[in-house]
C-alpha positions in Angstrom: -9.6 15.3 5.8 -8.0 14.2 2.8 -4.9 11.6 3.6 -3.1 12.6 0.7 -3.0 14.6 -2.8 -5.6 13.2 -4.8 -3.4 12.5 -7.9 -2.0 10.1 -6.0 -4.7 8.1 -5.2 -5.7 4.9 -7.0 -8.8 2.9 -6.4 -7.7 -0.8 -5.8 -7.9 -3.0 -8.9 -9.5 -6.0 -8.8 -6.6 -8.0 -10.1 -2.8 -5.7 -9.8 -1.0 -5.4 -13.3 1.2 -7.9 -13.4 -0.2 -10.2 -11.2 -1.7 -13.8 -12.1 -5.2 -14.6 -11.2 -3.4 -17.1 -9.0 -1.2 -15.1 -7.3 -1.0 -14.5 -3.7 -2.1 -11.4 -2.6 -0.7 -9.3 0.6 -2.2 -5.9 1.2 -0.3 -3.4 3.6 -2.9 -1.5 5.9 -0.9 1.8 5.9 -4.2 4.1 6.7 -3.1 5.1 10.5 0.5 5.3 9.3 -0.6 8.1 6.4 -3.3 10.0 8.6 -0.5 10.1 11.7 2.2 11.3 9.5 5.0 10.0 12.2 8.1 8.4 11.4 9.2 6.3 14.2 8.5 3.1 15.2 5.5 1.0 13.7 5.6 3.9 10.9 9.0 3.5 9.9 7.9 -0.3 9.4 5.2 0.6 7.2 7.3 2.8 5.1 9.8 0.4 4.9 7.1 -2.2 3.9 5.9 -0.3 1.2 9.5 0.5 -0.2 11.2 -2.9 0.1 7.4 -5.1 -0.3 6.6 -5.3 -3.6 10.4 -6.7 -4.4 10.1 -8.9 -1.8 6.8 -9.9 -3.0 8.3 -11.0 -6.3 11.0 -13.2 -5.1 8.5 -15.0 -2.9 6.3 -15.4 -6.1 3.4 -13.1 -4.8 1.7 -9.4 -5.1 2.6 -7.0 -2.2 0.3 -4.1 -2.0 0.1 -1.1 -0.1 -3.3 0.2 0.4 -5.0 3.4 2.7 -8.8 3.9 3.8 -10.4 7.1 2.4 -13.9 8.2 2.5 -15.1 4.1 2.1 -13.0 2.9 -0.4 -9.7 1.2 -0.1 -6.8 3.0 -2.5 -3.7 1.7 -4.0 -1.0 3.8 -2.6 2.7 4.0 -4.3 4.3 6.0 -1.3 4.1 7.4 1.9 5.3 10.9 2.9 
């Protein structure tokens, strides 16, 4: 089952663009939320976490990022449908 289209998908970089080597690092577990496709509740959350976090990651000084769980590899994700 593929989770989403695969020009979308973005193997996780060691270190994000932008980001110093010190940076704090958040990642956003939004596999079930992708897979389910919902949008209530807990997924509305995630969405809004992947909208709104990497913003809010830069006025607290760290890297938010949004990642999904496909076929063993963790992926950097840019949106959620």
């Amino acid at each position: 089952m593929d989770i989403e289209p695969a020009s979308q998908r973005v193997p996780l970089p060691r270190s994000p663009t932008g980001a110093s080597e010190e940076s704090p690092r958040i990642f956003f577990d939004c596999t079930a939320t992708l897979r389910s496709g919902g949008n209530t509740g807990v997924q509305r959350v995630v969405r809004n976490l992947v909208l709104q976090g990497p913003a809010a990651g830069r006025e607290l000084g760290l890297t938010c990022i949004p990642v999904a769980y496909y076929q063993r590899t963790w992926y950097c994700i840019e949106s959620l449908p």
